[in-house]
MIVO-271396 format. One record per residue: chain; x, y, z of N, C-alpha, C in turn; residue number from 1. Coordinates in Angstrom, 3 decimals. Layout:
REM MIVO-271396
MARMAR  unit       nc1       nc2       nc3      cac1      cac2      cac3       cc1       cc2       cc3  pos
MARMAR     A         X         Y         Z         X         Y         Z         X         Y         Z  NUM
...
END
This chain:
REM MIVO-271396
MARMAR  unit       nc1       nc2       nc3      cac1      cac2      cac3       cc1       cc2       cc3  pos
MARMAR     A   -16.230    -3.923   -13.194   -15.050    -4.717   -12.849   -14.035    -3.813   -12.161    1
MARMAR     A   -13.677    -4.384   -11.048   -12.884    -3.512    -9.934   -11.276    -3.478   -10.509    2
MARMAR     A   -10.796    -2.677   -11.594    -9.039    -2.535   -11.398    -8.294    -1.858   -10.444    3
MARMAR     A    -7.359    -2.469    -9.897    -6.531    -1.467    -9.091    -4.908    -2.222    -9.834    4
MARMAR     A    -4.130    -1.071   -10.164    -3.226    -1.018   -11.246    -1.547    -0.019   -10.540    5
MARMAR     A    -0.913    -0.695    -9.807     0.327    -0.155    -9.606     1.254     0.071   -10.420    6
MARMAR     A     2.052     0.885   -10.039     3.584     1.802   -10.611     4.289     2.334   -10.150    7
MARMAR     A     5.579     2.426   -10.581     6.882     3.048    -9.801     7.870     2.491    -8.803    8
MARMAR     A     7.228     1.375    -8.914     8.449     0.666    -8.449    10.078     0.437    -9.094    9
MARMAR     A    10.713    -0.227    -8.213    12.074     0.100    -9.315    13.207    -0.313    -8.387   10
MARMAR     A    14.506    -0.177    -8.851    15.614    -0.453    -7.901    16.011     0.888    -7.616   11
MARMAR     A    16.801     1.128    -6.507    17.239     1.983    -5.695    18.352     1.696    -4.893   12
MARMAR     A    19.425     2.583    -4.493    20.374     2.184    -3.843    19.761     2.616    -1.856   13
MARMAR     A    20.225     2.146    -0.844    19.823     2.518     0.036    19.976     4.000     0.681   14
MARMAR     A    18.963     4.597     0.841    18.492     5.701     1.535    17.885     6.866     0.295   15
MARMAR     A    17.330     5.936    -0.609    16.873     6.853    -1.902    15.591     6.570    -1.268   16
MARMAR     A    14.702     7.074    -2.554    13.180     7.322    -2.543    12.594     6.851    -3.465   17
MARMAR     A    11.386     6.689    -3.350    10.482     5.857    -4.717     8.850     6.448    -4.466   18
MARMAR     A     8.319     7.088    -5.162     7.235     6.894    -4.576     6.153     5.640    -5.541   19
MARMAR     A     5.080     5.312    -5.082     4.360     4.028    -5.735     3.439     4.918    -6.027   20
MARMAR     A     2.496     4.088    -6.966     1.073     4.951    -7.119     0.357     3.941    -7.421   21
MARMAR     A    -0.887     3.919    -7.412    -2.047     2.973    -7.665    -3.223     3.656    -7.667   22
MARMAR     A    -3.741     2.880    -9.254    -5.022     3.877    -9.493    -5.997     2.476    -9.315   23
MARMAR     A    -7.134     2.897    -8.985    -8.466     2.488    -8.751    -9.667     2.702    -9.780   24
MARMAR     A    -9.968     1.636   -10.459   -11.066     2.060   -11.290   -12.409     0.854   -11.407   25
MARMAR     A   -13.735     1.213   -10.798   -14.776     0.338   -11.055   -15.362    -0.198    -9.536   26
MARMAR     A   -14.744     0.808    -8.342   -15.578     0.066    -7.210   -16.160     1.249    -6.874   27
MARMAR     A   -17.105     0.530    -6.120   -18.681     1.225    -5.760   -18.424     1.485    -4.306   28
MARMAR     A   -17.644     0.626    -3.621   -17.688     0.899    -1.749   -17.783     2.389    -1.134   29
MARMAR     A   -18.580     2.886    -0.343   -18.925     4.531    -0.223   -17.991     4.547     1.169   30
MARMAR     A   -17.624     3.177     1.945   -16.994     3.369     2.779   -15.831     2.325     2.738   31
MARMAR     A   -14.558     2.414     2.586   -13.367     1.785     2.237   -12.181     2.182     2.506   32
MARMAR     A   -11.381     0.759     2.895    -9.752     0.793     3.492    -9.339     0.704     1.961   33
MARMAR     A    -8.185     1.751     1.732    -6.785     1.274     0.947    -5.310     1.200     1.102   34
MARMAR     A    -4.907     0.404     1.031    -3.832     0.379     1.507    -2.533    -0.232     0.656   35
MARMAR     A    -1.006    -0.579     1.005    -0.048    -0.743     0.811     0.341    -2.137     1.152   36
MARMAR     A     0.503    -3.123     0.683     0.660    -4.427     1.390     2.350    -4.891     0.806   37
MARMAR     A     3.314    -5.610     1.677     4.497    -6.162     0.782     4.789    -7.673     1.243   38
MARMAR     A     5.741    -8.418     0.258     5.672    -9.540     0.514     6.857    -9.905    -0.355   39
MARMAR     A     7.657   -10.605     0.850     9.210   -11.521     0.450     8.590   -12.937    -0.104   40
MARMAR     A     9.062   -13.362    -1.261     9.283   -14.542    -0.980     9.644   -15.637     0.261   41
MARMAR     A     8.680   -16.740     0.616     8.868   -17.513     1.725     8.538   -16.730     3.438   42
MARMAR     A     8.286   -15.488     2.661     7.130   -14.908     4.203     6.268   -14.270     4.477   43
MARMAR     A     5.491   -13.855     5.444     4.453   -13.015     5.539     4.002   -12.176     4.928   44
MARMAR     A     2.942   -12.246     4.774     2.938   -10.882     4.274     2.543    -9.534     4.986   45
MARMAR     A     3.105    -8.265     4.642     2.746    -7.311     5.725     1.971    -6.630     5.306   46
MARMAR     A     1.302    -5.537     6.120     0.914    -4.435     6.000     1.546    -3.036     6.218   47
MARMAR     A     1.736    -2.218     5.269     2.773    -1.353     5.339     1.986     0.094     5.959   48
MARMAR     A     1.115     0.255     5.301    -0.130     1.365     5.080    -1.680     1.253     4.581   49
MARMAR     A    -2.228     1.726     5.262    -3.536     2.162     4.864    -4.305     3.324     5.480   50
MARMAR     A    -4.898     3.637     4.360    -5.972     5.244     4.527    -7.474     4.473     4.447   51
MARMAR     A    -8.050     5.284     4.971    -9.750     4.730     4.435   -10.331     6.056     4.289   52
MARMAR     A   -11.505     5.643     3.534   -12.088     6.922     3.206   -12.515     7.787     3.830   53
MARMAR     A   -12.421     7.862     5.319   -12.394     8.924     5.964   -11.215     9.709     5.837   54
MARMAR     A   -10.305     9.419     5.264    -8.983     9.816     5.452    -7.925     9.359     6.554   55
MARMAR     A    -8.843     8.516     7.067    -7.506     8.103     8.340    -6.369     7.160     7.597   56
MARMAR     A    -5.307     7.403     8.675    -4.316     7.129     7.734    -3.258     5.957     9.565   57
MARMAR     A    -3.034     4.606     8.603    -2.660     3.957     9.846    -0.753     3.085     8.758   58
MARMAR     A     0.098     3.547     9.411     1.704     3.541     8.806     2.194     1.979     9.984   59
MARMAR     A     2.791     1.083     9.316     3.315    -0.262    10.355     4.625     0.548    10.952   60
MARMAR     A     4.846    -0.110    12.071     6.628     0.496    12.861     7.621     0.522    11.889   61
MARMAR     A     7.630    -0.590    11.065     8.886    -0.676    10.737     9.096     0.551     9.698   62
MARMAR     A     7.769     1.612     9.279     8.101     1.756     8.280     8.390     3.602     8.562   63
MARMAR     A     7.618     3.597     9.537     6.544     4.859    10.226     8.000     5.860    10.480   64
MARMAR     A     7.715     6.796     9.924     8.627     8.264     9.510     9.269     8.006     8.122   65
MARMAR     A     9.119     7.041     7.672    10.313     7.067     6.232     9.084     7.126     5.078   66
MARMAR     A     7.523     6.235     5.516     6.934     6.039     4.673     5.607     7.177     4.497   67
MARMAR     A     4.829     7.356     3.558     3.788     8.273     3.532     2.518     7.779     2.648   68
MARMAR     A     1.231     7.385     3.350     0.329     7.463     2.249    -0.996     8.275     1.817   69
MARMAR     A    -0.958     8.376     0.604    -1.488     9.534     0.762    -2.764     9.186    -0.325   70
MARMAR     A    -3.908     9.828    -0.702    -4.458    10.095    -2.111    -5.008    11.032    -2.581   71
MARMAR     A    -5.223    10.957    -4.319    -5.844    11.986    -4.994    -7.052    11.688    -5.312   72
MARMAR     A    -8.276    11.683    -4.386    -9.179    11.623    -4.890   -10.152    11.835    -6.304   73
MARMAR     A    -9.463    12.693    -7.044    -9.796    13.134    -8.395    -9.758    12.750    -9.305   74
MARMAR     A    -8.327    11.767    -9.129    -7.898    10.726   -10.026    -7.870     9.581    -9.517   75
MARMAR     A    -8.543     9.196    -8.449    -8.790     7.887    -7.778    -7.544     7.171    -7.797   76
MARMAR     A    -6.334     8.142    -7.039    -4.939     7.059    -7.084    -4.607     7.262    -5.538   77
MARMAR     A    -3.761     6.021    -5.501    -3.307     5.960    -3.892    -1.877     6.239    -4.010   78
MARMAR     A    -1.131     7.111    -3.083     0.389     6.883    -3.698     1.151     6.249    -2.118   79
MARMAR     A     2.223     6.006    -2.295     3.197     5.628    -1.202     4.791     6.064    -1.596   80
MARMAR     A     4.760     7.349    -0.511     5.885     7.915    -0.957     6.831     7.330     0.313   81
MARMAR     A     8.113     6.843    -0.251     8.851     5.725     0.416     9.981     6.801     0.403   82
MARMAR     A    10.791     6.757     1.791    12.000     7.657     1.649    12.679     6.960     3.047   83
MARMAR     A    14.352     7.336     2.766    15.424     6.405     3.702    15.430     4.957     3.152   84
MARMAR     A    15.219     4.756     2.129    14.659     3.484     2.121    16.205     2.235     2.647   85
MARMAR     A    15.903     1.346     3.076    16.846     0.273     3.368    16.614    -0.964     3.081   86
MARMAR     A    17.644    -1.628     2.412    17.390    -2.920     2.049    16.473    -3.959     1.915   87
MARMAR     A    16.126    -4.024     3.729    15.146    -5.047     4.152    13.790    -4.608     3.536   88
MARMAR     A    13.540    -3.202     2.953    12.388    -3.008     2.152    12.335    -3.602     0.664   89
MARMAR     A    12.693    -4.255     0.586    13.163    -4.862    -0.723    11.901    -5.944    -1.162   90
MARMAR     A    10.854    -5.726    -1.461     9.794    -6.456    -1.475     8.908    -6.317    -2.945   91
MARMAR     A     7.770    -7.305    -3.076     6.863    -6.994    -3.896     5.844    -6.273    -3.319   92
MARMAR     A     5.295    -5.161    -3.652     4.591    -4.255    -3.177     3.096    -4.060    -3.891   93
MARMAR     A     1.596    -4.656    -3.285     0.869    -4.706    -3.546    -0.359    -3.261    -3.099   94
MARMAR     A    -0.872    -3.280    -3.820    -2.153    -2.330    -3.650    -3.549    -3.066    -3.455   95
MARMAR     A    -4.403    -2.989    -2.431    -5.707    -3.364    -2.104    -6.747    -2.150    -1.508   96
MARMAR     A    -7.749    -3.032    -1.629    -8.973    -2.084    -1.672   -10.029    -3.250    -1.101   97
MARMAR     A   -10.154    -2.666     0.135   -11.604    -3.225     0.651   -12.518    -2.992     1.211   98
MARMAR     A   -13.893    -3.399     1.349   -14.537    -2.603     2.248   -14.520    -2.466     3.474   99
MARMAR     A   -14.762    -1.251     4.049   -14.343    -0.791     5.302   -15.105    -1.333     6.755  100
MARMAR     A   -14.516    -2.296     7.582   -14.846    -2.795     8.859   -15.389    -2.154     9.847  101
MARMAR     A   -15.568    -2.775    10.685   -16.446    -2.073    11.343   -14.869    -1.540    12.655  102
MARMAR     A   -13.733    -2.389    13.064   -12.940    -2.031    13.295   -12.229    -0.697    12.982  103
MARMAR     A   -12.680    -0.177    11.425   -11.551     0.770    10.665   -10.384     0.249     9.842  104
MARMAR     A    -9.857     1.690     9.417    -8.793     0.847     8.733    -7.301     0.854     8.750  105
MARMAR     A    -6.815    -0.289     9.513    -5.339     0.319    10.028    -4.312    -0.958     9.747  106
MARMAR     A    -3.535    -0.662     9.925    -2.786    -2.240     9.358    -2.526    -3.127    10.439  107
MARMAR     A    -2.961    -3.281    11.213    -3.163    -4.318    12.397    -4.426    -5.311    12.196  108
MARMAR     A    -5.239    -4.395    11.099    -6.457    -5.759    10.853    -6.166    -5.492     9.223  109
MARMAR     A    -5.817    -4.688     8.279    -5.554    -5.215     6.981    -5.572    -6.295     6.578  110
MARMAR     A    -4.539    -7.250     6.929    -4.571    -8.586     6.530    -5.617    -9.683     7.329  111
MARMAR     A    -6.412    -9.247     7.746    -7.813    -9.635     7.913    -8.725    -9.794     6.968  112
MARMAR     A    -9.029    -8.493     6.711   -10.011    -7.999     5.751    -9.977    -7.709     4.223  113
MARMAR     A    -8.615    -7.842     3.439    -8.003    -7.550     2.556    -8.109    -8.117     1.535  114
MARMAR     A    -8.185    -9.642     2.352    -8.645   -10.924     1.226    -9.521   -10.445     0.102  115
MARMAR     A   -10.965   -10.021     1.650   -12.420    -9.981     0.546   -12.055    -8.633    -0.231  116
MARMAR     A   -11.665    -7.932    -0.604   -11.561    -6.963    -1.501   -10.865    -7.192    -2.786  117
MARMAR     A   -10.278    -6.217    -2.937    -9.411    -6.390    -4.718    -8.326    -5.841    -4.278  118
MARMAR     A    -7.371    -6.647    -5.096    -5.334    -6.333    -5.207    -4.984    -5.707    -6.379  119
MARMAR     A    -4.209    -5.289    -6.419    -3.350    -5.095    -7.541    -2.595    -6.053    -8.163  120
MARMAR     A    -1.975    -5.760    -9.121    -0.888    -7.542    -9.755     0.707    -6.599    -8.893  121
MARMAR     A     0.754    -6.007    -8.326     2.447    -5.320    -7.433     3.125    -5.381    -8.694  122
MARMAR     A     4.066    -4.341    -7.954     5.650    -4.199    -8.355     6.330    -4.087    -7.619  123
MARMAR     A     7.604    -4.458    -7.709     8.729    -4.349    -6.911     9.402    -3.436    -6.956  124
MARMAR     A     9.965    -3.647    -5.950    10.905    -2.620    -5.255    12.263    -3.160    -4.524  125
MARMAR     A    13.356    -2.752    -5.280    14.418    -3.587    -4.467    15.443    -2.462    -4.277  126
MARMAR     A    16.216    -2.512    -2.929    16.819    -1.141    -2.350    18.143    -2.343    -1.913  127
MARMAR     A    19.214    -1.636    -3.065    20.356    -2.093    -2.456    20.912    -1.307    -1.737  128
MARMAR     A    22.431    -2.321    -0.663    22.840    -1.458    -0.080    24.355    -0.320     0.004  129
END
């Protein structure tokens, strides 16, 4: 049974830091996207980040210099170290895991492919200003 299990979310005033973490326990995929997903109430949902197991690593505009993702393979965790943060980041912040496309893995097809994999239950993150 595939868990993926987030933490560290929290409130923050704007231009603090948070980093997230998400551990992974029970999938088999030898080739796989993970990534960072967030979501407002009443909209889209985005793609913030994702690494795949090659290590490539693909960051969305809005987020790209403030955000970082990274992992520890050892302990099968993904982290997202969030810094500058501003308001409009103020989201529920999910963790997924899927198998890896034939595209790759970048957040321009994340929410493609994201479905068929496994989420996390998120935490939030709210950055006042």
């Amino acid at each position: 049974q595939v868990q993926l299990v987030e933490s560290g979310g929290g409130s923050v005033q704007g231009g603090g830091s948070l980093t997230l973490s998400c551990v992974a326990s029970g999938y088999t995929y030898s080739r796989y996207c993970n990534g960072w997903f967030r979501q407002v109430p009443g909209k889209a949902r985005e793609g913030v980040a994702v690494l795949g197991s090659t290590g490539s690593t693909s960051v969305a505009d809005s987020v790209k210099g403030r955000f970082t993702i990274s992992q520890d393979n050892a302990k099968n965790t993904l982290y997202l170290q969030m810094n500058s943060l501003k308001p409009e980041d103020t989201a529920m912040y999910y963790c997924a895991l899927w198998a890896s496309p034939a595209v790759g893995c970048t957040v321009m097809t994340a929410n493609d492919y994201a479905d068929f994999g496994y989420w996390g239950q998120g935490t939030q993150v709210t950055v006042s200003a």
